[in-house]
ChimeraX commands (.cxc) that place a marker at each C-alpha (Angstrom):
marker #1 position 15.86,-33.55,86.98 radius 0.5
marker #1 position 16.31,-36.14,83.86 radius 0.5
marker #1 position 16.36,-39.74,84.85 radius 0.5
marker #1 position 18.94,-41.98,84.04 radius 0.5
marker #1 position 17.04,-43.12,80.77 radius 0.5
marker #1 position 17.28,-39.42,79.34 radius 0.5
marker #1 position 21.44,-39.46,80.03 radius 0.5
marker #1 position 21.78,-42.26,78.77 radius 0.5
marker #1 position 20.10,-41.22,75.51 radius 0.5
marker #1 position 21.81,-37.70,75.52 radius 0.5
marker #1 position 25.47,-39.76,75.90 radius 0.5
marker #1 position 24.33,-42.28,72.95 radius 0.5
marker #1 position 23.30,-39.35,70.71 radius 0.5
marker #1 position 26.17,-37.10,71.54 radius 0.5
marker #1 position 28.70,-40.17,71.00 radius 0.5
marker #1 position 26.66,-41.01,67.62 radius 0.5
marker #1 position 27.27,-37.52,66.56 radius 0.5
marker #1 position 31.09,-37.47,67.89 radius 0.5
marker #1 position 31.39,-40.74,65.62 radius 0.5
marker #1 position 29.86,-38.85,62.37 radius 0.5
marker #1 position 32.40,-35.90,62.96 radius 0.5
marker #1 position 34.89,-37.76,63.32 radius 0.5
marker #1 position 34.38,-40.16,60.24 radius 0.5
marker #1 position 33.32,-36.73,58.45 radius 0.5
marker #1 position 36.39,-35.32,59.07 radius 0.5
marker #1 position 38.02,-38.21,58.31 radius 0.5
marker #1 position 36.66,-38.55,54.66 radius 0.5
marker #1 position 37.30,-34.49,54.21 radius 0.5
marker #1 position 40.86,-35.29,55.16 radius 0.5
marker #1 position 41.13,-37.88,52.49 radius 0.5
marker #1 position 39.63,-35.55,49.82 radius 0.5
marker #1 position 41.96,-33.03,50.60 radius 0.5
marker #1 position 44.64,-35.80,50.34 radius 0.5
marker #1 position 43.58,-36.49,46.96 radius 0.5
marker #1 position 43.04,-33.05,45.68 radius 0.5
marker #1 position 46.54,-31.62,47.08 radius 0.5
marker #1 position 48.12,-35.10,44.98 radius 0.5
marker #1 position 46.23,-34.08,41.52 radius 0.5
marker #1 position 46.97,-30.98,41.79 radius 0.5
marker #1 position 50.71,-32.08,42.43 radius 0.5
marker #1 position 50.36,-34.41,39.46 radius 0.5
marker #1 position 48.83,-31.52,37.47 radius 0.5
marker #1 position 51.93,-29.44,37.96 radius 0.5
marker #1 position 54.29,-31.78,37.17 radius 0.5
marker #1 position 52.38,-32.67,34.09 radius 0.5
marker #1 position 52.24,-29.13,33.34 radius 0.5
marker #1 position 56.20,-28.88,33.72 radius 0.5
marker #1 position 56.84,-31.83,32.03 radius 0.5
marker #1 position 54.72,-30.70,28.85 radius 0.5
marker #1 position 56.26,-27.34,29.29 radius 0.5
marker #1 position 59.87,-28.36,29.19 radius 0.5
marker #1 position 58.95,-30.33,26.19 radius 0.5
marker #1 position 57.46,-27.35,24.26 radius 0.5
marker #1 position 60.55,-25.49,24.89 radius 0.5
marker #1 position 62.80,-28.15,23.53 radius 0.5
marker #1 position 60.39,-28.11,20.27 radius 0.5
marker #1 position 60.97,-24.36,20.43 radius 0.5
marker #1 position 64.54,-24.23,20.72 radius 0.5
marker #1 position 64.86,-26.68,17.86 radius 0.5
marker #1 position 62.99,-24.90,15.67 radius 0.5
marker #1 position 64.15,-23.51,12.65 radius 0.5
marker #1 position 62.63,-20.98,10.17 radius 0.5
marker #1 position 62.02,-22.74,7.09 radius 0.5
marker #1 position 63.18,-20.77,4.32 radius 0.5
marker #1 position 60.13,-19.23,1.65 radius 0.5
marker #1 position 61.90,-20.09,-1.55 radius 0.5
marker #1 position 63.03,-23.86,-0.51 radius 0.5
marker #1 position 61.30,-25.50,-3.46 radius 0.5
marker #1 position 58.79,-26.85,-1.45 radius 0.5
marker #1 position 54.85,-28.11,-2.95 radius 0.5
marker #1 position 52.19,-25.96,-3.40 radius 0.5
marker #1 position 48.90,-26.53,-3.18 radius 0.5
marker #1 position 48.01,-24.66,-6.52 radius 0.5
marker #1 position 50.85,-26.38,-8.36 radius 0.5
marker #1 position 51.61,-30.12,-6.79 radius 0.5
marker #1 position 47.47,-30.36,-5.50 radius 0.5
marker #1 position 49.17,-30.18,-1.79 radius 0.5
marker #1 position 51.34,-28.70,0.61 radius 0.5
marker #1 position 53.68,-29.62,3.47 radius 0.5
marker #1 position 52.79,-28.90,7.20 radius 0.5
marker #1 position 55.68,-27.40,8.84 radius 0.5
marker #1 position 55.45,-29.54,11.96 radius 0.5
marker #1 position 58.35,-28.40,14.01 radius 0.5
marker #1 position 56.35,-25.11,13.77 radius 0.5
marker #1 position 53.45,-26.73,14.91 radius 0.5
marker #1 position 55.06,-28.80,17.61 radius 0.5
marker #1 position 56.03,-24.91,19.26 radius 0.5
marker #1 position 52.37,-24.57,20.36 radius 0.5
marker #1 position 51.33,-28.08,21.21 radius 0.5
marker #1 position 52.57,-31.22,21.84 radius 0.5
marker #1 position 52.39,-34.04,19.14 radius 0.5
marker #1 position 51.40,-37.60,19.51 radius 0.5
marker #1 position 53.60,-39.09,18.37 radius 0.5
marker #1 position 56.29,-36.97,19.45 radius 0.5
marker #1 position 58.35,-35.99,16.71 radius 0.5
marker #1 position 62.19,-37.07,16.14 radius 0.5
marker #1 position 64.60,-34.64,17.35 radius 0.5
marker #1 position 67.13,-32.40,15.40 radius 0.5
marker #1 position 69.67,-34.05,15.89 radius 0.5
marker #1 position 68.17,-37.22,14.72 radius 0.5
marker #1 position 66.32,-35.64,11.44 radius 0.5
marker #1 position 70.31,-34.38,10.84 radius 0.5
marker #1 position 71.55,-38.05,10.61 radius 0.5
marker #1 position 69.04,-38.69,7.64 radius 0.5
marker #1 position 70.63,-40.12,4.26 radius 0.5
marker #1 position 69.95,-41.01,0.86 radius 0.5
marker #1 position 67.60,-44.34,1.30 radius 0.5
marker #1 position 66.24,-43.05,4.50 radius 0.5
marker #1 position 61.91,-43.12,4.60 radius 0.5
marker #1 position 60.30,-40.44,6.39 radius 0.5
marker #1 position 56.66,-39.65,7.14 radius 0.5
marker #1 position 55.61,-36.12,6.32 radius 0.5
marker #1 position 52.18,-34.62,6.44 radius 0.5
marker #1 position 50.65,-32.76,3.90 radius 0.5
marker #1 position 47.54,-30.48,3.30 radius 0.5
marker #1 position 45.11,-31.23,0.20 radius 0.5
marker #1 position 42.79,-28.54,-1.13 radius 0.5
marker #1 position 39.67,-30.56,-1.21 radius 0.5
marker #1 position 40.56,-32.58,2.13 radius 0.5
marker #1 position 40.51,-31.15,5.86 radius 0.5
marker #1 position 42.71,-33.78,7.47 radius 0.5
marker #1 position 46.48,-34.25,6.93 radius 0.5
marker #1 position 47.37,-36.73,4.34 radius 0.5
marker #1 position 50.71,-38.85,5.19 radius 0.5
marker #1 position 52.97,-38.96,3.10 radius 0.5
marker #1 position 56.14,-41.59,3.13 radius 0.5
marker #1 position 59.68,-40.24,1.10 radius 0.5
marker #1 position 62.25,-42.40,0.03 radius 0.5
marker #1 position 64.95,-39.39,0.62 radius 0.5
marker #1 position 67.59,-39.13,-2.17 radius 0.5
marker #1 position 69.73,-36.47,-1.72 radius 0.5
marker #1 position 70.36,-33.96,1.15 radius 0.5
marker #1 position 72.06,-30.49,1.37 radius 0.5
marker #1 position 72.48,-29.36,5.17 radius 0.5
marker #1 position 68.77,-29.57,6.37 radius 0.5
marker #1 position 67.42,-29.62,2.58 radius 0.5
marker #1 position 66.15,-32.97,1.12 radius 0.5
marker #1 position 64.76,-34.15,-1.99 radius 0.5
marker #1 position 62.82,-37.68,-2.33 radius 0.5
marker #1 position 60.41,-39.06,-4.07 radius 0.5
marker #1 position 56.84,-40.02,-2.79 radius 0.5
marker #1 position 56.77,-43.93,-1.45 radius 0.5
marker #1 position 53.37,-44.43,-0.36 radius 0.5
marker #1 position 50.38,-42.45,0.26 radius 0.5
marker #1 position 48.09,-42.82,3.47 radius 0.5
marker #1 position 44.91,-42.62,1.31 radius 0.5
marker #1 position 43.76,-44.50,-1.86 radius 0.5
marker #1 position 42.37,-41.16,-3.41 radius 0.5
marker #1 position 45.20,-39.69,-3.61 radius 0.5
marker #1 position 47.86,-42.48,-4.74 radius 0.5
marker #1 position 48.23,-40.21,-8.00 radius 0.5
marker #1 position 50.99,-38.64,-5.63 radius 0.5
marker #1 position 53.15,-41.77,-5.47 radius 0.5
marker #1 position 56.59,-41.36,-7.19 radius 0.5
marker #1 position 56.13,-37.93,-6.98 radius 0.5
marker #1 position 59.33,-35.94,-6.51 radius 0.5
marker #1 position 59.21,-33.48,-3.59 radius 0.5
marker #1 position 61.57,-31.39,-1.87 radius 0.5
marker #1 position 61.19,-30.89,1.97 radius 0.5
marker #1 position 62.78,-29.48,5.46 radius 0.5
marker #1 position 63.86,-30.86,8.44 radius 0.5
marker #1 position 60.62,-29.57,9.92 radius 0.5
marker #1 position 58.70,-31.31,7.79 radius 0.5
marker #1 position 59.55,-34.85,8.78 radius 0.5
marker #1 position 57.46,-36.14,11.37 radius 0.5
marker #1 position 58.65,-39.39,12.07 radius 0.5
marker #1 position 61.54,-41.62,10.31 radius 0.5
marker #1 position 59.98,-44.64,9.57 radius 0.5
marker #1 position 59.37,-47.71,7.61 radius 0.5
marker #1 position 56.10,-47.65,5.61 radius 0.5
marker #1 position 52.97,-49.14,8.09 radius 0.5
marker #1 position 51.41,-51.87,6.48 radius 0.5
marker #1 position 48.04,-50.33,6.08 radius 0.5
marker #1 position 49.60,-47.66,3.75 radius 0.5
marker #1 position 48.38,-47.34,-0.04 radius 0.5
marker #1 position 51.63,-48.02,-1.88 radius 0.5
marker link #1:1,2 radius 0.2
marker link #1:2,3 radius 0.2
marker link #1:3,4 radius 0.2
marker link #1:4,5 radius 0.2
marker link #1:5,6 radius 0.2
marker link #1:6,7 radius 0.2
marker link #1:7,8 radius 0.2
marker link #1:8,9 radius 0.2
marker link #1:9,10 radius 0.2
marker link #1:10,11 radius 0.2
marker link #1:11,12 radius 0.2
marker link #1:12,13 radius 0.2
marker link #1:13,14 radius 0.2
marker link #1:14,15 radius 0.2
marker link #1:15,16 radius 0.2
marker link #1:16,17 radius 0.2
marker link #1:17,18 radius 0.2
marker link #1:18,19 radius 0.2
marker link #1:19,20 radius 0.2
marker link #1:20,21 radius 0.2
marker link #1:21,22 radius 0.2
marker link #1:22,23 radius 0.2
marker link #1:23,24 radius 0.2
marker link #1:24,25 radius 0.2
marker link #1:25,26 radius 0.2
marker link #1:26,27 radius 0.2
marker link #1:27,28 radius 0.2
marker link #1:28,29 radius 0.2
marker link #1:29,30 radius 0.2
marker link #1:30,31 radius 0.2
marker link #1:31,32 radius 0.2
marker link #1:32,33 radius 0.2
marker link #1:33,34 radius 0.2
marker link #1:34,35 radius 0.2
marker link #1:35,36 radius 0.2
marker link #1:36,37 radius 0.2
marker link #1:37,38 radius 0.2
marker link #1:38,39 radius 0.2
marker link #1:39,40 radius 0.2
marker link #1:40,41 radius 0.2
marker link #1:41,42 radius 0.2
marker link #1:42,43 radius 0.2
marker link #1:43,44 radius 0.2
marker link #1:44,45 radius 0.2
marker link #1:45,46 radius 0.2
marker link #1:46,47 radius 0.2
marker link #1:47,48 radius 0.2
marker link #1:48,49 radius 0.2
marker link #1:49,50 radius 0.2
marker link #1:50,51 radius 0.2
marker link #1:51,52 radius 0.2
marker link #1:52,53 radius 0.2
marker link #1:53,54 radius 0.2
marker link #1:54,55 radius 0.2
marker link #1:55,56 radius 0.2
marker link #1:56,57 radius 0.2
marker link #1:57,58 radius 0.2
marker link #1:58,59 radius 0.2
marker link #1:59,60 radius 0.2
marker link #1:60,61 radius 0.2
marker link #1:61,62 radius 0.2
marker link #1:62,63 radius 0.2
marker link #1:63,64 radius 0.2
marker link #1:64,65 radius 0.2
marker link #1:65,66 radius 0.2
marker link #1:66,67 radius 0.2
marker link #1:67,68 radius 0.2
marker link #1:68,69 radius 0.2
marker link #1:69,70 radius 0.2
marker link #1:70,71 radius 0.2
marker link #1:71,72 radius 0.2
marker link #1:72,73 radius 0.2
marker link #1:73,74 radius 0.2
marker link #1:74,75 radius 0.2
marker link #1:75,76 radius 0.2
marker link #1:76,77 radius 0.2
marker link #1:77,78 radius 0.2
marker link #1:78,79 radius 0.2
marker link #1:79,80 radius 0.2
marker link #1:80,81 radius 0.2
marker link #1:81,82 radius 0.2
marker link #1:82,83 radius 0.2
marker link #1:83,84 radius 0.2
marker link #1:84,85 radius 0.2
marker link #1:85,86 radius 0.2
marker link #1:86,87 radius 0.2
marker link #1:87,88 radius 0.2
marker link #1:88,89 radius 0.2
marker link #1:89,90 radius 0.2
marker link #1:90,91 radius 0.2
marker link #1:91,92 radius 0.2
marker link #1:92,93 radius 0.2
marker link #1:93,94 radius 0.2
marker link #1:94,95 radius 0.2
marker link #1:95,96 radius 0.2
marker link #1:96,97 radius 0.2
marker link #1:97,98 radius 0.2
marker link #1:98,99 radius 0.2
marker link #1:99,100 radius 0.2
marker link #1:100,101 radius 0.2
marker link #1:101,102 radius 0.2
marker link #1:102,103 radius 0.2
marker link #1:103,104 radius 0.2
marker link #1:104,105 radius 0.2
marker link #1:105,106 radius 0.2
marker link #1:106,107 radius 0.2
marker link #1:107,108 radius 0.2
marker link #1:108,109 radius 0.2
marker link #1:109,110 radius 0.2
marker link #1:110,111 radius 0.2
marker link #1:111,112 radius 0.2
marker link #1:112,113 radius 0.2
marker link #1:113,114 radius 0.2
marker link #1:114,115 radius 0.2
marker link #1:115,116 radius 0.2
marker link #1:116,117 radius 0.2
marker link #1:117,118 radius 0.2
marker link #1:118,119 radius 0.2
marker link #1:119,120 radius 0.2
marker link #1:120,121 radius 0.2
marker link #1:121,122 radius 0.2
marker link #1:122,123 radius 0.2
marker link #1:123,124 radius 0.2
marker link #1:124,125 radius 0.2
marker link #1:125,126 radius 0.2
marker link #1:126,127 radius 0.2
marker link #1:127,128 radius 0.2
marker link #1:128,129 radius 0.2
marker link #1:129,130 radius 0.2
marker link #1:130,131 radius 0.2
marker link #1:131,132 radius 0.2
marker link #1:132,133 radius 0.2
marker link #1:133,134 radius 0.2
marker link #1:134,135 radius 0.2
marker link #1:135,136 radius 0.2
marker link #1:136,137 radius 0.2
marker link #1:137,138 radius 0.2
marker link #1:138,139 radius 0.2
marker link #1:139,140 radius 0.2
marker link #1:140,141 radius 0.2
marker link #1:141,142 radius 0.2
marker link #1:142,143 radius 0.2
marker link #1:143,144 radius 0.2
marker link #1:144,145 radius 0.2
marker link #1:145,146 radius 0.2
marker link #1:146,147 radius 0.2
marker link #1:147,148 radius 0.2
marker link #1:148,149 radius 0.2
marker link #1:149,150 radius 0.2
marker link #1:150,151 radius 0.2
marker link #1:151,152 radius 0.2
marker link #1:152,153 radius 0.2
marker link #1:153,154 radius 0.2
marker link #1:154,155 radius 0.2
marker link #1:155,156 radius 0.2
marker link #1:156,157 radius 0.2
marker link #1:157,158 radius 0.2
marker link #1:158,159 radius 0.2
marker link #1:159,160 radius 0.2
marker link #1:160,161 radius 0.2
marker link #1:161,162 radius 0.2
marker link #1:162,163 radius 0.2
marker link #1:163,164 radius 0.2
marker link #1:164,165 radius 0.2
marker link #1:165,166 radius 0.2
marker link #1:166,167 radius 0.2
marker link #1:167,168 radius 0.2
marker link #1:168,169 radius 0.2
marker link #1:169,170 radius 0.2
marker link #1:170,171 radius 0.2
marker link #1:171,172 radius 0.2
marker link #1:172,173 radius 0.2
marker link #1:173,174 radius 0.2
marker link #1:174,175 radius 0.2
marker link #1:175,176 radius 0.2
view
């Protein structure tokens, strides 16, 4: 029969190991915790980016094909339709609503972007807008967000409501 040495041994190793289980399950519990919240945090982001794609999609508009818009071939650049864009993913910064880009005047300055032949990355563009019919504008190009291509300035344009992507004063850093 063990002695009292060996119990007490077999009670200090069996407590040890009670304590490790126990602090084990402990930490699992916490990670669970913590995975069940991101997930939680996941879906909610999820929703949250959803509901704001389908806003961007019910504000959409077709723009029409004859509009009088640039083209690359014959202005050097074209307009990004990005209320079309904005139906797939979410911009940064978001862009104004409808019914904001509808309360646009004569004087107004918005901040389209545009696509150049020989350049991969948007190019913004600032308007001074001049004259509107319904969700039709004409303007005239107030600054240009790149030095190379301030040959575009005073340029007179004629965009859509899902062009704008922001009505704005010029940033200081743009080429004017």
């Amino acid at each position: 029969m063990p002695g009292l040495e060996i119990w007490i041994n077999v009670v200090w190793i069996a407590g040890v190991l009670v304590i490790a289980f126990v602090l084990q399950r402990r930490n699992w519990r916490a990670e669970k915790a913590e995975e069940a919240a991101a997930t939680e945090r996941a879906r909610a982001r999820h929703t949250k980016l959803g509901k704001a794609l389908e806003s961007y999609r019910k504000q959409y508009m077709p723009t029409p094909q004859h509009g009088g818009f640039p083209q690359a071939d014959r202005d050097g650049f074209e307009l990004l339709d990005l209320a079309l864009l904005a139906t797939e993913e979410i911009p940064d910064p978001p862009l104004p609503r409808l019914s904001e880009k509808r309360k646009i005047g004569a004087g107004d300055l918005v901040r389209l972007a545009a696509l150049v032949p020989e350049d991969d990355d948007p190019l913004d563009l600032w308007v001074a807008v001049e004259d509107r019919e319904g969700d039709h504008f004409g303007g005239s190009v107030h600054a240009v967000g790149e030095a190379e291509f301030a040959a575009f300035k005073g340029h007179r344009i004629a965009f859509h409501t899902n062009h704008i992507g922001e009505i704005v004063i010029p940033p200081t850093g743009a080429v004017h």
